[in-house]
C-alpha positions in Angstrom: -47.5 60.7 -77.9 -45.6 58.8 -80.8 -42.6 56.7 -79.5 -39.0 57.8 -79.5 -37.3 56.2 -82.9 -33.6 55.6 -83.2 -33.3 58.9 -84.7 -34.7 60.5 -81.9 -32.5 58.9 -79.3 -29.7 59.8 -81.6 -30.1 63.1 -81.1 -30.8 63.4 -77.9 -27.5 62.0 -77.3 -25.4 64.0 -79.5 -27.2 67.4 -77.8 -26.4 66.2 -74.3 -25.2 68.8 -72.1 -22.8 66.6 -71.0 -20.0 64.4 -72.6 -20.6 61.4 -73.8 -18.2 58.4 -75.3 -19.4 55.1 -76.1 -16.7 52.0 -76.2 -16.8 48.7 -77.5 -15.5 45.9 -76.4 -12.1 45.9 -78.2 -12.1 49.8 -77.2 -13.0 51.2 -80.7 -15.1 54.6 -79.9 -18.2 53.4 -81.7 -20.8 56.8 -80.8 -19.2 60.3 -79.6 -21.9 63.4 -78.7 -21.2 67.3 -79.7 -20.1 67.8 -76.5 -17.3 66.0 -76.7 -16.3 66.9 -80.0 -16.3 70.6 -79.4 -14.5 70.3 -75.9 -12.0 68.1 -77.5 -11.5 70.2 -81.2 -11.3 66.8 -82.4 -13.8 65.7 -85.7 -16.5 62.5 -85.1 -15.1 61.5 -88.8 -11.5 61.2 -86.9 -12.9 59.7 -83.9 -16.2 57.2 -85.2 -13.9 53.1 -85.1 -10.7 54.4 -84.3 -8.9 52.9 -81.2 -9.5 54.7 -77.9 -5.9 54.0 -77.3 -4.7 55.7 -80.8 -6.4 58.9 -80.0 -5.8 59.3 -76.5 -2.6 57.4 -75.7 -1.5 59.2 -72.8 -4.8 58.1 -70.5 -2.7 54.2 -70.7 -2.4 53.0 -66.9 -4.2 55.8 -65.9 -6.8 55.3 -63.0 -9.4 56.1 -66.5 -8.2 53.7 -68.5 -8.4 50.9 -66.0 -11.8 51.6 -65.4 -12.6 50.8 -68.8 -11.2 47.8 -69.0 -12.8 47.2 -65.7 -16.2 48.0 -67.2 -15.5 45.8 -70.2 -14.6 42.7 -68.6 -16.4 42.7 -65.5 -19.4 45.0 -66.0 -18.2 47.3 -63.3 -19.7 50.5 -62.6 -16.6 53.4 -61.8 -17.4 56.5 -60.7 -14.1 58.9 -60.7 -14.4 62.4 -59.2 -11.5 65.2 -60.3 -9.0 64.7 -57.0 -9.2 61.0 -57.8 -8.4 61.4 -61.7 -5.7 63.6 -62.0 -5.3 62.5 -65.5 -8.3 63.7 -67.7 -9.7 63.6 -70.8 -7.4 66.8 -72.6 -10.6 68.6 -72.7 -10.8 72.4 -72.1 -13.0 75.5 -72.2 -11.8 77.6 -75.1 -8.4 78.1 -76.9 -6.6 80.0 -74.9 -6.7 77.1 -72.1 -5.8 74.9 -74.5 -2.6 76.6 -75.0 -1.7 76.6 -71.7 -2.9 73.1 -71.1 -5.6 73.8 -68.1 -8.0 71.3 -68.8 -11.6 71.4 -67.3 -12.1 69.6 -64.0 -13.8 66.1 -65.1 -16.7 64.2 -63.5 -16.9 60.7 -64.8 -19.3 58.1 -64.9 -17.9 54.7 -66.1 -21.3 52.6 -67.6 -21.2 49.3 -68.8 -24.1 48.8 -70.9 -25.2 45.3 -72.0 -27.8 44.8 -75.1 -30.7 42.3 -74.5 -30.3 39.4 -76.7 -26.7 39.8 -77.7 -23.3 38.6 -76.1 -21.7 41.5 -77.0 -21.9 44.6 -74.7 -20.0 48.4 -74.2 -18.7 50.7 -72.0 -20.6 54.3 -72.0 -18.6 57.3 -70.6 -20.2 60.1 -69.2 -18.1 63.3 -68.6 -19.2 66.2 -66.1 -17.9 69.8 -66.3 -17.4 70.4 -62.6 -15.2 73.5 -63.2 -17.1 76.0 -61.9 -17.9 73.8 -58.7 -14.0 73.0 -58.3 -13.4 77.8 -58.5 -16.4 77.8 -55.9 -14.9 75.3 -53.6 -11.3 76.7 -53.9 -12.8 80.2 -53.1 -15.1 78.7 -50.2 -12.2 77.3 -49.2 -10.0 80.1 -48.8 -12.7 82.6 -47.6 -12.7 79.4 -44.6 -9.2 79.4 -44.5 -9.2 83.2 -44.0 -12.1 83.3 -41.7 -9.9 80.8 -39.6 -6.9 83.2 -39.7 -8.8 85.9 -38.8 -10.5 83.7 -36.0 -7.0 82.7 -34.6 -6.0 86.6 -34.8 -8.9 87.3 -33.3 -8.2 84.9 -30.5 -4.6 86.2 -30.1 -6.1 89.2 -29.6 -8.0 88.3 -27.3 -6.0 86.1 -25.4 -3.3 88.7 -25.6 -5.9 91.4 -23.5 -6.7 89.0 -20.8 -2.9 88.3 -20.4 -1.9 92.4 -20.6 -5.1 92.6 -18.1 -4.1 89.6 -15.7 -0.8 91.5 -15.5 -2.0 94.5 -15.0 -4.0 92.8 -12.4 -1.0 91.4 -10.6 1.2 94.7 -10.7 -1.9 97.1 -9.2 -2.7 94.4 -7.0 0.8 93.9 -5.1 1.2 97.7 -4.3 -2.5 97.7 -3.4 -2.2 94.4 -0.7 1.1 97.0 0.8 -1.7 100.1 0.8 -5.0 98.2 2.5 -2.5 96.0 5.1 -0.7 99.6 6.2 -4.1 101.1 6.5 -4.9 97.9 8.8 -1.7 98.2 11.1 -2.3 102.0 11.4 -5.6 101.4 12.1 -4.2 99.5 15.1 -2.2 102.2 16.9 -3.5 105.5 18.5 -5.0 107.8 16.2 -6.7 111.4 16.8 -10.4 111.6 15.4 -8.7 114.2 12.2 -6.0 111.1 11.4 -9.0 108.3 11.7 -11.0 110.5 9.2 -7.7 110.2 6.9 -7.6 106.4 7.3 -10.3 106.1 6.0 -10.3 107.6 3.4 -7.5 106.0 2.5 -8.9 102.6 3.5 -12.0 103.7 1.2 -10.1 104.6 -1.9 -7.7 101.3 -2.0 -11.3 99.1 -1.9 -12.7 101.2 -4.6 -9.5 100.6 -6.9 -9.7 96.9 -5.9 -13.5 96.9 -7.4 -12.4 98.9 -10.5 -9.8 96.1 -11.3 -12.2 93.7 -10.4 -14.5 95.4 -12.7 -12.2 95.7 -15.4 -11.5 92.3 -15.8 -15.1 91.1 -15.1 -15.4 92.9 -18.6 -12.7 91.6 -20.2 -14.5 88.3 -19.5 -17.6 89.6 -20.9 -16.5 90.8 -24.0 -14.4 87.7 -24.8 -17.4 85.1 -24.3 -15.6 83.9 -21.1 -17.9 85.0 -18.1 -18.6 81.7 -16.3 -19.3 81.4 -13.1 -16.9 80.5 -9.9 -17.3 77.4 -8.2 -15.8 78.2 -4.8 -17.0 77.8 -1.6 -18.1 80.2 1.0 -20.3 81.1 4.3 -23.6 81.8 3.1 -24.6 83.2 6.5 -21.1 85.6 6.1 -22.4 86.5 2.3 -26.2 87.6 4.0 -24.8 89.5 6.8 -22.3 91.3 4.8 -25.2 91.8 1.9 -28.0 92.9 4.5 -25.4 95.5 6.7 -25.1 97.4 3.0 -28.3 98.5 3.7 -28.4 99.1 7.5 -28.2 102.8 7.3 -30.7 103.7 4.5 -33.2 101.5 6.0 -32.8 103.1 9.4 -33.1 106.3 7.6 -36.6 105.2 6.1 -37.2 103.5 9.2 -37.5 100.3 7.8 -36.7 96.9 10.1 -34.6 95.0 7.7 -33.9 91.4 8.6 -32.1 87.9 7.5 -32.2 84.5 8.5 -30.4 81.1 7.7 -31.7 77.8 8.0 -30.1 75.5 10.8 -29.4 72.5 8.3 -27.5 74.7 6.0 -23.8 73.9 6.4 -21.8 76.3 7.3 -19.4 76.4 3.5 -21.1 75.7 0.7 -19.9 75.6 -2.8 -21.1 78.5 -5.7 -20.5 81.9 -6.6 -20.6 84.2 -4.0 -19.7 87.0 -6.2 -22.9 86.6 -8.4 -24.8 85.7 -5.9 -23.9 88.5 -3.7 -24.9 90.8 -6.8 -28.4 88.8 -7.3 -29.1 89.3 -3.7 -28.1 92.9 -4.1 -30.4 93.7 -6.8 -33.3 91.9 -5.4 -32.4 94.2 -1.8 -31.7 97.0 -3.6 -35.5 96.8 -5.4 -37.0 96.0 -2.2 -35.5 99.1 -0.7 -36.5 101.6 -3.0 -40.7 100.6 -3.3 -40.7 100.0 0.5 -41.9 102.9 2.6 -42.6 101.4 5.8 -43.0 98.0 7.4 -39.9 95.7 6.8 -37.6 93.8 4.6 -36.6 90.1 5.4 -34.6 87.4 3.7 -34.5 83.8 4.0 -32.8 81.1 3.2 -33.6 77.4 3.6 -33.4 74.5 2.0 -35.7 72.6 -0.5 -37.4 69.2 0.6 -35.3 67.5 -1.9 -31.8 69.0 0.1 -30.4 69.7 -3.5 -31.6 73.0 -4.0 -31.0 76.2 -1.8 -34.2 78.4 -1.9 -33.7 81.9 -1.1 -36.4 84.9 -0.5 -36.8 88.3 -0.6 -39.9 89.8 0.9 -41.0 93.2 1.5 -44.0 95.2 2.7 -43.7 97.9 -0.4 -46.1 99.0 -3.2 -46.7 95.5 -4.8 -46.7 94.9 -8.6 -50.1 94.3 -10.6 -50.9 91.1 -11.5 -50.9 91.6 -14.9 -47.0 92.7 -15.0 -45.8 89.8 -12.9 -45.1 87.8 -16.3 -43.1 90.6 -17.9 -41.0 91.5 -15.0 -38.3 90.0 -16.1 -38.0 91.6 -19.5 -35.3 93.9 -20.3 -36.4 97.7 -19.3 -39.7 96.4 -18.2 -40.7 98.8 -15.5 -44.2 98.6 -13.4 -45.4 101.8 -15.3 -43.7 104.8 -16.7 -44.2 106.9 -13.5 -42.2 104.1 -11.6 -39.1 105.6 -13.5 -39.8 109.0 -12.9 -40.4 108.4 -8.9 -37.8 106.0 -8.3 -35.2 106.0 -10.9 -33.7 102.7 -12.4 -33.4 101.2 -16.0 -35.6 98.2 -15.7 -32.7 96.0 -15.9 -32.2 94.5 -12.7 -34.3 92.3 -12.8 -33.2 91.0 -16.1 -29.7 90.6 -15.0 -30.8 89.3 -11.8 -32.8 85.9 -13.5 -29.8 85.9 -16.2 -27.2 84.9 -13.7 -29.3 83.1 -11.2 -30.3 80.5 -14.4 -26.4 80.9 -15.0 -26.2 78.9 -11.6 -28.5 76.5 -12.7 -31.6 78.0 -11.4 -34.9 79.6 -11.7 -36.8 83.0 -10.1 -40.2 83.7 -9.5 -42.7 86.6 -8.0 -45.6 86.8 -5.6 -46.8 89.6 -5.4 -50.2 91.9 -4.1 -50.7 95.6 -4.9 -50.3 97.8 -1.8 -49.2 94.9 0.4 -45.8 94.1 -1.0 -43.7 91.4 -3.2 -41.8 88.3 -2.6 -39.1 87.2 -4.9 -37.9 83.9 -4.5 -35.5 81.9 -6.5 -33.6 78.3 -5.7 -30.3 77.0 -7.1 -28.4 74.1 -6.6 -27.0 73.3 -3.1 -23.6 71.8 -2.1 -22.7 71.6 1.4 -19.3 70.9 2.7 -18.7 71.7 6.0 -22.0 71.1 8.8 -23.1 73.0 11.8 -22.3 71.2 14.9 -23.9 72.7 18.2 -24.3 75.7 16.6 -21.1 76.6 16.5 -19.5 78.3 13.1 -17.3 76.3 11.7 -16.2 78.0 8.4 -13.2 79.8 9.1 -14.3 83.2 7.9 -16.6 82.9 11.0 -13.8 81.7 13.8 -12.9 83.9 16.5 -9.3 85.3 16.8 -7.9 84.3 20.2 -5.8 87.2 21.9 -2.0 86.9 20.1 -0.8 85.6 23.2 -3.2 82.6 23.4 -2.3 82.0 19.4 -0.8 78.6 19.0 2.7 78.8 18.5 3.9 78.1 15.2 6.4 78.1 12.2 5.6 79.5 9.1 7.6 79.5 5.8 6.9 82.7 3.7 7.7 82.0 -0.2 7.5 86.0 -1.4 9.9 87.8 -3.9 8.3 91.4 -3.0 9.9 93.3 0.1 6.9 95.3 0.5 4.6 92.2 1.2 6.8 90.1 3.2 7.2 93.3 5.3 3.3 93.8 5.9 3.1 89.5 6.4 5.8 90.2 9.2 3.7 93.2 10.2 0.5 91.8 10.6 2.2 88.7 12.9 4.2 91.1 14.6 2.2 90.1 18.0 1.7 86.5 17.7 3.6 83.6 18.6 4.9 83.1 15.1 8.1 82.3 13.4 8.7 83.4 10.0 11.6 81.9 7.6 11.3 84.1 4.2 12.3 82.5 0.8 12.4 85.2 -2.0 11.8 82.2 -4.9 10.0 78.9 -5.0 13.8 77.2 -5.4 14.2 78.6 -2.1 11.0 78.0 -0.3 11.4 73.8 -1.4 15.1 73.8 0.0 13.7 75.2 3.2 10.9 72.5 3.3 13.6 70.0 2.8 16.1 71.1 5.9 13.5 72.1 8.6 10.0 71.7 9.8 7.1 74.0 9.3 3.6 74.0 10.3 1.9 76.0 7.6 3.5 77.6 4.4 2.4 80.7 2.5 2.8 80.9 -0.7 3.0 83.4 -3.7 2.5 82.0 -7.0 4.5 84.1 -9.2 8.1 84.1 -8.2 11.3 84.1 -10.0 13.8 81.3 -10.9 10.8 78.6 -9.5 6.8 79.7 -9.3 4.9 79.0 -6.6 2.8 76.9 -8.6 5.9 74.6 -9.3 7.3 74.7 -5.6 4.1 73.4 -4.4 4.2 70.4 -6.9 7.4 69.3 -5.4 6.4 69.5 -2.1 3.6 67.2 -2.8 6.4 64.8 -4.3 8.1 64.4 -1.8 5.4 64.2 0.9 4.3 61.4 -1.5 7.6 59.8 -2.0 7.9 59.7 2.4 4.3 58.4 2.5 2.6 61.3 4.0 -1.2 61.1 5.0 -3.1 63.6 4.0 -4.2 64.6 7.9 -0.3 65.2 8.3 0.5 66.9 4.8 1.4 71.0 5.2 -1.5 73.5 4.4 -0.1 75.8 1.7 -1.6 78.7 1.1 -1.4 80.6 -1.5 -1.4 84.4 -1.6 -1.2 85.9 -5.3 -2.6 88.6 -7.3 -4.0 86.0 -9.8 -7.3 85.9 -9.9 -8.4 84.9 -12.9 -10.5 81.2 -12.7 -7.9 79.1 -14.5 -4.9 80.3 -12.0 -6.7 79.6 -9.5 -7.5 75.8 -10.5 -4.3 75.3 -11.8 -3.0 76.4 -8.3 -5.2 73.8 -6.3 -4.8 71.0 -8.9 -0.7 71.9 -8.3 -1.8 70.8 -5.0 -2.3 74.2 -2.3 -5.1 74.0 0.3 -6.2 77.4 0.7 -6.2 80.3 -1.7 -6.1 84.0 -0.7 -6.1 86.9 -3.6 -3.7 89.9 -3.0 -4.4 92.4 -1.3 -4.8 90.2 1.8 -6.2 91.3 5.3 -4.7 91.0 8.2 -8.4 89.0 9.7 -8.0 86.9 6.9 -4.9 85.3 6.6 -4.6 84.8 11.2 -8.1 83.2 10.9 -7.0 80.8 8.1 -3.8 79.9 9.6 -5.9 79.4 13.2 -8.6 77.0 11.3 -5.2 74.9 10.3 -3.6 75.0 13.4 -6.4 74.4 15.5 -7.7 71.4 13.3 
């Protein structure tokens, strides 16, 4: 291939596709491409050893200009992108722009050039239409900028559901505590056989409404990306007894033994979420109860050799699953074969849900299983326990027994509750017990009380007027603070609200209550509580 002769080179720099401007050092424009020229509707024969400063006098002191004469006397390199040059060469895409001064958006490089052999050396300036880039950025831009709107929208939205749903929570759920605690007082008196069939009906319907709103904002939850799970703690050997007596009657029906046990070393609260795990443990029962015939059901729960994990089984004597479908049990509406749904029903999603929230927890499931002998799920997640065993004896207060009212300790409780229906069914349920009740109808109230008398335990709503519950309980802990109280001698507080959404309730215990109770309240509930307290 021949070499590339001056005329060549020539050429190729006039037909750049860029800009191109070529300075020497007393700023005379000694080269300028086609580029240029047409961009600028200026002519080479007006431009070739005229002074850059005669032909383009406005770009003096402009960031441009002094990176020339940076490139001139100090051989610096300038690179100047269109938000840092604000003042560009007046080039522009056609006439009409020209008219109404909308120059193109300007890329420059800033090239000092030095010949080999001479003293004397230039400044080459290289000039990028970025136009096109600068209309695709402003539009990305403002599709982001919208996208962000519509994202904060979105989120008001959402945000705006939970809130109409946590009302609607707290309005349903105030009534409801007044329905379910009547239904427990009249439970309490003399009734004929026909008005005990009533009750419970009526006992019935108010748990399934509780469910629904449960329900309703378990979904709200869902659908917003928010369902995480609850780190409360609980009775495990409450949460299996309660679990395993749902099934009590259909098993005897099938007459099926069905059977739980709890390991000794287990403590007697642990930490989790009882409400998922509840529902794991009643899928898992639930399957074992419909491919079990005869024989028996039993669960077990112990813990791992490591003590940080709680291992749970289910095991039953049914029909087994095929080795070759144990690895795809756990796939959504994977069923054992297609006669399986047509005998026993089901989607063949159970199982699915049931491994989604135990890994949820942090943990993992697995099968044993033999054909005609029967299957054994098993599955472990994390273990925290608070409260231990000692003798044998419960001590989670869930599991405390209720002395007769009058061997109840004696006791003086403040009552912080704006509604009249709830502080009558509190009043109700302690109607027999040895218990003193001072009502305050706002949190204002409930801390002047605490400051003028002596309780032993408080209860407390968290949604009151004039002062919340949330911000009576702070002040309470002030001033136990402020007078130096240990935190063996500081009052319980418990609260009693219809908010149950997960942030209430931590913002509730980091305001500083003990105990939390979620309207409606029962009657075994809130005396066993109160006797764990006092009896402590």
């Amino acid at each position: 291939m021949n070499s590339l002769s001056e005329k060549h080179l020539l050429t190729i720099v006039k037909k750049s596709g860029i800009g191109i401007l070529i300075l020497d050092k007393n700023l005379n424009i000694v080269l300028v491409n086609s580029w240029f020229l047409k961009s600028s509707n200026l002519k080479e024969v007006d431009l070739l050893h005229s002074s850059f400063l005669e032909i383009f006098p406005e770009l003096i002191n402009t960031r441009t200009f002094k990176s020339i004469e940076l490139c001139l006397q100090y051989s610096q390199y300038s690179i100047l992108t269109h938000t840092l040059n604000p003042f560009p060469f007046p080039l522009y895409d056609n006439e009409k722009r020209r008219e109404a001064e909308e120059r193109i958006y300007q890329y420059l490089h800033i090239i000092p050039i030095s010949i080999e052999d001479e003293t004397d050396h230039f400044c080459m300036i290289q000039i990028s239409d970025v136009s096109q880039q600068v209309v695709r950025e402003k539009l990305l831009r403002e599709q982001m900028t919208l996208a962000n709107q519509r994202e904060v929208e979105a989120q008001k939205a959402s945000q705006a559901k939970t809130d109409f749903l946590a009302s609607m929570s707290h309005e349903i759920r105030t009534p409801l505590n007044a329905i379910l605690g009547m239904t427990d007082t009249l439970n309490e008196t003399e009734l004929t056989e026909e008005q005990q069939e009533y009750l419970t009906v009526l006992r019935n319907s108010g748990k399934a409404l509780f469910n629904i709103i449960n329900d309703i904002l378990d979904l709200s939850r869902i659908e917003s990306g928010k369902f995480e799970m609850e780190h409360i703690h609980f009775s495990i050997r409450n949460l299996l007894n309660e679990t395993v007596s749902l099934f009590f009657m259909k098993a005897k029906a099938k007459g099926i033994l069905i059977e739980f046990h709890v390991g000794d070393d287990i403590s007697e609260s642990i930490a989790g979420d009882s409400t998922r795990l509840q529902q794991v443990l009643i899928n898992l029962l639930g399957n074992a109860m419909k491919f079990t015939e005869k024989g028996k059901i039993f669960v077990n729960a112990s813990l791992c050799e490591n003590k940080k994990n709680l291992k749970i089984s289910v095991e039953d004597s049914g029909i087994g699953i095929p080795s070759e479908k144990l690895a795809s049990i756990f796939e959504s509406f994977t069923q054992v074969d297609s006669s399986t749904t047509r005998k026993y029903g089901g989607t063949g999603l159970g199982l699915t849900i049931t491994k989604k929230l135990i890994q949820l927890m942090g943990g993992d499931i697995s099968v044993v299983s033999e054909v005609g002998v029967g299957s054994k799920f098993i599955f472990e997640i994390p273990y925290e326990g608070f409260i231990k065993r000692i003798s044998g004896i419960h001590q989670h207060w869930l599991n405390l027994e209720l002395p007769e009212p009058e061997n109840f300790p004696n006791c003086k409780v403040l009552l912080a509750e704006d509604s009249e229906e709830n502080i009558f069914i509190i009043k109700t349920f302690f109607r027999k017990y040895p218990i003193d009740i001072v009502t305050a109808y706002n949190g204002k109230q409930a801390l002047e009380n605490f400051k003028s008398q002596k309780f032993d335990i408080i209860l407390m709503d968290m949604q009151m007027p004039e002062m919340d519950g949330m911000e009576a309980t702070r002040e309470i802990r002030k001033i136990e603070l402020a007078n130096q109280t240990s935190d063996s001698n500081s009052i319980p507080i418990i609260a009693i609200s219809a908010n149950v959404q997960k942030e209430d309730i931590s913002k509730s215990f980091l305001a500083g209550i003990t105990s939390y109770l979620s309207k409606p309240v029962r009657k075994q509930e809130i005396l066993k509580l109160m006797y764990f307290y006092l009896a402590m």
